[in-house]
N, C-alpha and C positions, 0 to 999 in steps of 0.2 A: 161761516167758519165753525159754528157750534154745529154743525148738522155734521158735518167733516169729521169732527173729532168725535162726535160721538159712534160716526161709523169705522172711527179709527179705533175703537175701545172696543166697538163691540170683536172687532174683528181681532184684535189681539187675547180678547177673551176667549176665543174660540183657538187662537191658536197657543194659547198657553195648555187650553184643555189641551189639547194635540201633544202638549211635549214641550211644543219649543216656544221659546222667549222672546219677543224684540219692543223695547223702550222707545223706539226710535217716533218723534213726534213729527208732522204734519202741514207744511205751510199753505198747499194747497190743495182740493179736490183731486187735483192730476199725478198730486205724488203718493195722496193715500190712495190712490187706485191702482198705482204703479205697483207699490208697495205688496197691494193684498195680490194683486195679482202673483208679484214672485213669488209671496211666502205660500200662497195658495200651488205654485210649482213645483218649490222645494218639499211642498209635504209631499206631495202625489211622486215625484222622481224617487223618494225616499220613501213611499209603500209599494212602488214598482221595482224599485230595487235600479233604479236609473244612477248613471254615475252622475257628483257634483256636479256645478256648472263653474270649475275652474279654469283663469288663464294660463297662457305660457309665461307672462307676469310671475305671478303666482305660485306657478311650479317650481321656476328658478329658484324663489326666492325660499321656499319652502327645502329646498336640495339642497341649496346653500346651507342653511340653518342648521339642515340635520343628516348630511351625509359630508360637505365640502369642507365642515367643523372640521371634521375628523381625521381629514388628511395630513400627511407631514407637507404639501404641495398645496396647503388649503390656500396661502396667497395669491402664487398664481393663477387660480381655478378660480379665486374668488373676481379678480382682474378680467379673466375671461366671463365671468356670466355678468359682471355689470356692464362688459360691452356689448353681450348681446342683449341684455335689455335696454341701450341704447340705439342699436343699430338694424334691430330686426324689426322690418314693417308689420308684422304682423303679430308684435309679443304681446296684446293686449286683446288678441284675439281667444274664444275658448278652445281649449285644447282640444275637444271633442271636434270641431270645427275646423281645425290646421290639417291640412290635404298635403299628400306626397305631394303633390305639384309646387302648393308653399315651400316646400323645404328645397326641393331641387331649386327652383327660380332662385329661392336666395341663393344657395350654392353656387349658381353660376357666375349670379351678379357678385362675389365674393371674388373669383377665380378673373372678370371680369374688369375688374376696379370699376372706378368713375370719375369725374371731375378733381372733386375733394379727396380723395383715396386710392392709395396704387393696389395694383391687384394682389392678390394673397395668392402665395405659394399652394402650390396642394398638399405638401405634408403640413401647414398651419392650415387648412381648411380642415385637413380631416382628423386635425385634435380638437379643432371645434366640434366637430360631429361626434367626436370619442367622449365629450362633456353632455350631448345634448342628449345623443343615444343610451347614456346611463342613467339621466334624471331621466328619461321616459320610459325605461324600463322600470324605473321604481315606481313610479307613477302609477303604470298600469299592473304590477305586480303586488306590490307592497298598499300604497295610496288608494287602489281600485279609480284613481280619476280618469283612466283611460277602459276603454273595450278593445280597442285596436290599437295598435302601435304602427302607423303608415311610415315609421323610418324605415322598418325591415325594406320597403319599398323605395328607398334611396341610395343610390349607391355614393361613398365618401370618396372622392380622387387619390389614386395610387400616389403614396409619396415616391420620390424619386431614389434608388438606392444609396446609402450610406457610404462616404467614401472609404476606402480601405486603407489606403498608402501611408505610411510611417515617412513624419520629416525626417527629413538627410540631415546628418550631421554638423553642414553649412548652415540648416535653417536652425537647428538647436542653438549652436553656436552666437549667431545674429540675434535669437530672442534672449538669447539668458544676456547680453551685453547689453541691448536693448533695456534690461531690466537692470543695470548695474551691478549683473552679479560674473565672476569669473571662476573664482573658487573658494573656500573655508567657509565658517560660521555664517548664514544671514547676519545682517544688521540691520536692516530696511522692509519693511511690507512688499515691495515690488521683489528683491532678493531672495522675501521667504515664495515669493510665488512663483520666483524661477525654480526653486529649487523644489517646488511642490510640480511642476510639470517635469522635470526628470526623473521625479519617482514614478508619475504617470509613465514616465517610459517604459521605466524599468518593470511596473506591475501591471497596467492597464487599470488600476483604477481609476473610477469617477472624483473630477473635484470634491464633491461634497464627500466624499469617503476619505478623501487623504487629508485634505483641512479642517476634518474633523478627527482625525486618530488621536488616540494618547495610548502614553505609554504602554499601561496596563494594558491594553490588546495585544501589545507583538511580544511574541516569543522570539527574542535574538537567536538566541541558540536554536531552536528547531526552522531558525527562518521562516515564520510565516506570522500573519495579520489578521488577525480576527474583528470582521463587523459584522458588530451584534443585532444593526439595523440597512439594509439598504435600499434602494429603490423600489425594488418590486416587495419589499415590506420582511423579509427573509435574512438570516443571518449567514455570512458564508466565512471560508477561509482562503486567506490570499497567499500564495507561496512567494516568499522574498528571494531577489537574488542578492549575489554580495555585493551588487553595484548600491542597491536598493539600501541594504544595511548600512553601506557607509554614507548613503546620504543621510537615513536617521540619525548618525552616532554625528551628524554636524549641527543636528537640532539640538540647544541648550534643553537637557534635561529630558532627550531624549524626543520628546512631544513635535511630531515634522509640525510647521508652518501653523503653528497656530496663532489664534487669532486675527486674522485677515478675513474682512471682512468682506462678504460675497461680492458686494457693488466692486470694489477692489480686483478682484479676480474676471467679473462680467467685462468691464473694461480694460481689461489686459486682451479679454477672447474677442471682445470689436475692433480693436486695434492690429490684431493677427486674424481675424475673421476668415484670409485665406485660406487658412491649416486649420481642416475641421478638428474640432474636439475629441473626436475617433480617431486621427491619424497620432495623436500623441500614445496610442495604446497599441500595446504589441503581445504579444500573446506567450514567449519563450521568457525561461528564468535561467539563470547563469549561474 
């Protein structure tokens, strides 16, 4: 053991000269030899100019940290990469080392299902890949832990086109009862969320854009809504029609459907899962 440690001192004295630092002590001959040998890697990768020897572990988790932070969508992004570092055979592999072949095979088996798991649609396949394809651009751009980037060589499954079609006035009808509402003031969270999908009617905005207005954004008088933040990160303006106003002027104090909470609104659109989220928007103002 003393012959071990002294080859473990001497060898960290040499890499301290070098630069770099490691405390890390010694139980046996096979791990201090392990040991000199990586650090004896990592110098020479770093006077060749070689990239890290980083996982796909590791990248995620590093993406996460410092780019999925920063999203207004960081939760669900964040939900998606700790499934894939659950479910990908190959996330503890080096990145240098992950082959287009890896990526497609998972893909398929994805598209595929299995015993335990029903298969994945293509448009959720290829918002995974829209998550994976951007931590590895950064990776190899930003990070330098990449030389190649073998996704350009994978291609993501076409999602299926969006439906177009606006409910019929029968199914408007059915859902706002559905929710206990028929007409005047909300009273109720399900009431303000009827009445927050007839403004979707009437203007085509996004859930999260109408249960979160206030006041202060709509100009009654020139008819129109201003958000200052939306999806693609952009501020726009929304032209109101008069249907639209007078569903505002039945929100107490002006402010449509606020505070309903998203979980609230999620399961209102599983329970109508039929009538895509897109069919409640329509594109004319009156």
């Amino acid at each position: 053991m003393g012959a071990v440690r002294k080859a473990g001192d001497r060898w960290r004295a040499e890499v301290r000269r070098r630069g770099v630092y490691d405390s890390e002590m010694f139980r046996t001959k096979a791990e201090a030899v392990r040991w000199m040998a990586e650090r004896e890697a990592d110098i020479e990768d770093g006077r060749v100019g070689k990239v890290p020897r980083k996982t796909l572990r590791e990248a995620f988790e590093r993406y996460e940290e410092t780019e999925t932070s920063k999203k207004r969508g960081w939760r669900a992004e964040s939900i998606r990469i700790a499934k894939f570092k659950a479910t990908i055979p190959f996330i503890d592999k080096p990145l240098t080392e992950i082959t287009s072949d890896d990526w497609s095979t998972w893909r398929d088996s994805l598209a595929a299902g299995s015993v335990d798991r029903k298969p994945l649609a293509p448009g959720s396949i290829a918002r995974d890949f829209n998550v994976i394809r951007a931590m590895c651009r950064i990776a190899l751009d930003e990070w330098s832990w990449l030389k190649v980037n073998v996704l350009t060589r994978v291609k993501s499954p076409t999602p299926p086109p969006g439906k177009e079609r606006v409910m019929s006035p029968k199914e408007v009808k059915a859902l706002c009862a559905a929710l206990g509402y028929t007409d005047g003031t909300p009273t109720t969270q399900s009431q303000r969320v009827a009445l927050g999908l007839l403004f979707a009617l009437e203007t085509g905005m996004r859930a999260g854009e109408i249960f979160g207005l206030r006041a202060s954004n709509v100009d009654s008088k020139n008819r129109v809504a201003h958000l200052p933040l939306t999806k693609n990160g952009q501020a726009r303006n929304v032209p109101l029609s008069r249907r639209a106003i007078e569903i505002l002027e039945l929100s107490a104090g002006g402010d449509p459907h606020l505070n309903t909470p998203s979980n609230v609104v999620a399961g209102i659109r599983r329970r109508w899962r039929a009538v895509s989220a897109h069919g409640l928007r329509k594109s004319g103002t009156g």
